[in-house]
Steps between C-alpha positions, in 0.01 A plus 500: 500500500844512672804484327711176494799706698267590774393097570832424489548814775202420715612098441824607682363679768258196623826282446691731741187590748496042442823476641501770767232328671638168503786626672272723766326138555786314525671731758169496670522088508887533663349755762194257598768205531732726652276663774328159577858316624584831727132476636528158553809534664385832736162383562405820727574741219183408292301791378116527545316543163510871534845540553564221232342746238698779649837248487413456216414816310794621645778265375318526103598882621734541722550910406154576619415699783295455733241761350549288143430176681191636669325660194600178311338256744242751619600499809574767788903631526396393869451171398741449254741576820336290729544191250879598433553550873359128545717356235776659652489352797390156369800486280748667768587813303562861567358650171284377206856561298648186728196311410486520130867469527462167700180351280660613186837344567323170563368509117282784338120502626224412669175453314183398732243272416214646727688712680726246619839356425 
């Protein structure tokens, strides 16, 4: 049987694992609102699906590379590029910094529902 100090310990640590996912799900909510207005206001910048879950496993980590993203989304470094090259141009940037920058400024992240946003 476990000791009454270690509930209280493992009671704490769902509380705090409680509260860090609200926040990860309501910074996700902001993004989705956020990203929808610029979309709807730049109409020609909206990703496929596959470059949505790129956009979008990207801004959740924006200090991956593009080796990280790849073996994350088991895809090819080739096509991780060819996605972020897309984007770029969609979203008139020079570097995937610029457009993390610019979709981050606008609130905090895109989530996809189906690969979309």
């Amino acid at each position: 049987m476990r000791s009454w100090q270690e509930l209280v310990r493992v009671r704490k640590e769902i509380d705090s694992l409680q509260k860090r996912l609200q926040k990860a799900h309501t910074q996700e909510r902001c993004l989705v609102e956020s990203c929808q207005q610029w979309l709807t206001a730049n109409p020609g910048a909206r990703p496929s699906r596959a470059e949505a879950v790129v956009l979008n496993t990207l801004l959740q980590n924006p200090e991956l590379h593009n080796k990280q993203l790849a073996s994350k989304l088991n895809l090819s470094i080739r096509t991780i590029k060819w996605h972020l090259s897309a984007l770029m141009k969609k979203f008139k940037v020079e570097s995937r910094h610029e457009l993390v920058r610019l979709l981050a400024s606008s609130a905090t992240l895109p989530a996809q529902r189906r690969g979309s946003f």
